[in-house]
TISEKE-80144 format. One line per 10 residues: their letters; for each residue x, y, z of C-alpha. Coordinates in steps of 0.001 Angstrom, whole numbers. Layout:
% residues N
a) X/Y/Z; ...
//
This chain:
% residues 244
xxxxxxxxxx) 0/0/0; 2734/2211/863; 4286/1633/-2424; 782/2398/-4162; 1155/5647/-2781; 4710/6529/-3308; 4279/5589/-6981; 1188/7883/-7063; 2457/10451/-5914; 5237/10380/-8223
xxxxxxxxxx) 2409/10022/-11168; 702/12881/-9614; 3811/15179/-9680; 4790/14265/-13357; 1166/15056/-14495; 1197/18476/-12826; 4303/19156/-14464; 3523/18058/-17828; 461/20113/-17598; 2082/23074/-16949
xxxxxxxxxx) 3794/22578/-20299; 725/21884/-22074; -777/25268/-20469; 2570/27139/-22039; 2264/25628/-25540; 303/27535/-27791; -2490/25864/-28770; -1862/26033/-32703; 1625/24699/-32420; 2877/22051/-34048
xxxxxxxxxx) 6432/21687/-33367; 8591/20413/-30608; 8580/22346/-27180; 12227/21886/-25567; 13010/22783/-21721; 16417/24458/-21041; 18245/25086/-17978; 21787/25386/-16211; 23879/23863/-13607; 27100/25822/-12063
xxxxxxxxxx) 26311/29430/-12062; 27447/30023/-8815; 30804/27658/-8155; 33900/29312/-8472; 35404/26728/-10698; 34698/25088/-13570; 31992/25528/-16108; 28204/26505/-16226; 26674/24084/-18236; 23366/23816/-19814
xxxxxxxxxx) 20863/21593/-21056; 17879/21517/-23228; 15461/18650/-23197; 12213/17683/-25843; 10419/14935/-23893; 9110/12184/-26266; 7797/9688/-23717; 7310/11401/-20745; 5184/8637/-19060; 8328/7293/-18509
xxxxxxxxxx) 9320/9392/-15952; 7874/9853/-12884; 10018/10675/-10493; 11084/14038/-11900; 11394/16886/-10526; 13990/20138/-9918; 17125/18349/-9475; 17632/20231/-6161; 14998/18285/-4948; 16615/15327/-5660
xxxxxxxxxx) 19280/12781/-4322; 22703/12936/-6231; 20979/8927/-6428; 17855/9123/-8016; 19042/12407/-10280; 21642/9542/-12016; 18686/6906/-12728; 16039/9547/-13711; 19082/11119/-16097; 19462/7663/-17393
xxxxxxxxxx) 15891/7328/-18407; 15580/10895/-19998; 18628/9967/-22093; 16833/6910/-23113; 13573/8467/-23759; 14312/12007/-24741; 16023/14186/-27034; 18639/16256/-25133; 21272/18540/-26296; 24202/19920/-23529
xxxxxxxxxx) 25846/23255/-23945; 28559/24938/-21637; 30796/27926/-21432; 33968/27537/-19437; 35750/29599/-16820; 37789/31745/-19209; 34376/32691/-21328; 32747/33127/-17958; 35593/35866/-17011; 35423/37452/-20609
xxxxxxxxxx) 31595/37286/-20625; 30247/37679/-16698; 28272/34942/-15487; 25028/35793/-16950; 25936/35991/-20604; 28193/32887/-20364; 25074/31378/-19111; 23115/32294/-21819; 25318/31416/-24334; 25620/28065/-22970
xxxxxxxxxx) 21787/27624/-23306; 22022/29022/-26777; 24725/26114/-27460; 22238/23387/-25615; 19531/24118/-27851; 21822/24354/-31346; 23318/21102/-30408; 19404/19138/-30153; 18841/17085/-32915; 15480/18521/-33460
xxxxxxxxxx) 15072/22293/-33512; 12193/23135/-30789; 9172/24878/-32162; 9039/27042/-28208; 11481/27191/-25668; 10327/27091/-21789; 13739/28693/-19998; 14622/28814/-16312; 14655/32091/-14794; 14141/35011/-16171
xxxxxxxxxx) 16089/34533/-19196; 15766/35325/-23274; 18120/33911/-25555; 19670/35290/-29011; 17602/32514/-30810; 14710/33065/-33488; 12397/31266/-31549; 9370/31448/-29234; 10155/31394/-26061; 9241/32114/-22641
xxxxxxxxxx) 11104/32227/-19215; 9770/31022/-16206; 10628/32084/-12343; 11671/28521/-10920; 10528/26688/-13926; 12618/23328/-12911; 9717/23041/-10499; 6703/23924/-12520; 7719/22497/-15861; 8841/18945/-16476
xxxxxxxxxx) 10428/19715/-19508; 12947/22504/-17554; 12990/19348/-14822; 14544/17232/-17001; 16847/19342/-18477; 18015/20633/-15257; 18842/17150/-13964; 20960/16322/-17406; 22479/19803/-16530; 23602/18756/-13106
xxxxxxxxxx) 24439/15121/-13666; 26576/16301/-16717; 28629/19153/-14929; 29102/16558/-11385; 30937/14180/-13366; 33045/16639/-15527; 33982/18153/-11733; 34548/15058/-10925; 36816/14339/-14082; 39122/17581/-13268
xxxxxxxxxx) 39256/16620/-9567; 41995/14091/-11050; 43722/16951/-12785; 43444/19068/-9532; 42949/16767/-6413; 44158/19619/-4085; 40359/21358/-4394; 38275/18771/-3341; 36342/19045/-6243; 34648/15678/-6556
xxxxxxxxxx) 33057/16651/-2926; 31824/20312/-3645; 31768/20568/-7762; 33213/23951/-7129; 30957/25828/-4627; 32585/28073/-2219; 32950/25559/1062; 35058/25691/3894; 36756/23352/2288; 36953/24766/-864
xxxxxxxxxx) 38204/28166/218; 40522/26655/2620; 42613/25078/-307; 42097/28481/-2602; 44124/30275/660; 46743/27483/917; 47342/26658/-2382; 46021/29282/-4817; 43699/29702/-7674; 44183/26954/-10480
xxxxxxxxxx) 43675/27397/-14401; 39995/26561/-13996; 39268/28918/-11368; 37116/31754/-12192; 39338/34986/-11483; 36045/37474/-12200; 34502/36018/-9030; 36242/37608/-5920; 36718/34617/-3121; 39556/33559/-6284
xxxxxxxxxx) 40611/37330/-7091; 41483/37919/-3661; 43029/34333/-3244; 45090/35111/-6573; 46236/38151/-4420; 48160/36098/-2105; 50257/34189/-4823; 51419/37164/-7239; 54441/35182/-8388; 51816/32609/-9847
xxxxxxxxxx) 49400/35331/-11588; 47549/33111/-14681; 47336/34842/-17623; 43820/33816/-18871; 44545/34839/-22204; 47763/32257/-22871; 46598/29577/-20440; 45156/26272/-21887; 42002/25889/-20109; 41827/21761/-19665
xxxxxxxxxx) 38007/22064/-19396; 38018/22980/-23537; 37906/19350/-23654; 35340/17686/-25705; 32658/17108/-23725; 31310/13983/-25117; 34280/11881/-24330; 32644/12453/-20385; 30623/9662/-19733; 27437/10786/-18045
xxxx) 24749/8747/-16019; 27774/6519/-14274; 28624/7194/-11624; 32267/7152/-11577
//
């Protein structure tokens, strides 16, 4: 019985969602609708990396919801599932765009790359946040959309799972950080090592917790402009949805 009601639950939660994106899709439309949103905006390390999502069979996943909401546990099996059932196309901008850009416009550039790199082009866009991108479609952004609209649900779990395990991946080139524990958010931890040890190449200088750590280590000052930024990497040769 317990179970029953779990599961419907779940069911229940999906269906709200789902209707929400029915509600936002023009009624005359007759093209895909694709949900886009971003993981890392706030870390100071690494990339902010985005998403964008058209759900084909979205029976198949209850469950969903904004990823926050979610265990690091069930965000890697409902990721698995949306890859399976879904069309989904990732975007990022890294730390030395983020610097050049400001957070904001590297975010919205790496939404602008999610959606280019679906293999469908979307008919509407639903977008976290308050957000418009430089693309000739309709499109709409919506104040905490990863919990209203399943679409922006599911692309803000491929968002997250995507970016943990590249953090993960550079915490091998940079163990020092602790960056498979914190993905680049400013802990204790985190800010500990940045005082001890310094800023690395894929620290964002623009934010000032690593400005003022760079301070402290002049004789190692990274030029940004000459440095070769590891996280240029190609991002598909990151396996997502194992957990490694």
């Amino acid at each position: 019985m317990e179970v029953a009601v779990k599961v419907s639950r779940k069911a229940l939660l999906l269906e709200k969602l789902l209707a929400f994106d029915r509600q936002e899709t023009p009624a005359k439309s007759e093209g895909w609708l694709a949900g886009v949103d971003e993981a890392g905006r706030g870390p100071l390390a690494g990339p902010v990396v985005a998403a964008a999502v058209i759900l084909l069979n979205p029976e198949t996943l209850a469950g969903i919801n904004d990823s926050k909401k979610l265990s690091a546990e069930r965000r890697e099996e409902i990721y698995i599932r949306i890859a399976r059932s879904c069309i989904v196309g990732i975007g990022f901008a890294d730390e030395k765009q983020i610097d050049e850009l400001n957070i904001y416009e590297a975010t919205r550039l790496a939404m602008k790359k999610a959606v280019l790199n679906l293999s469908h082009t979307p008919a509407n866009l639903l977008i976290d946040g308050p957000m418009r991108l430089d693309l000739e479609l309709k499109q709409k952004g919506v104040i905490h959309g990863d919990g209203k609209s399943a679409s922006i649900a599911a692309a803000s779990i491929v968002a997250k799972v995507f970016r943990d395990h590249w953090m993960r991946k550079l915490h091998q080139l940079y163990p020092v950080y602790g960056f498979d524990n914190h993905k680049g958010y400013g802990t204790a931890e985190h800010m500990k090592a940045l005082k001890e040890k310094g800023p690395s190449l894929i620290h964002r200088y623009s934010f000032a917790p690593v400005r003022e750590a760079a301070l402290l280590f002049p004789s190692r000052k990274v030029s940004k402009k000459t440095a070769v930024i590891p996280t240029t990497r190609d991002p598909k040769k990151i396996k997502v949805g194992v957990t490694s």
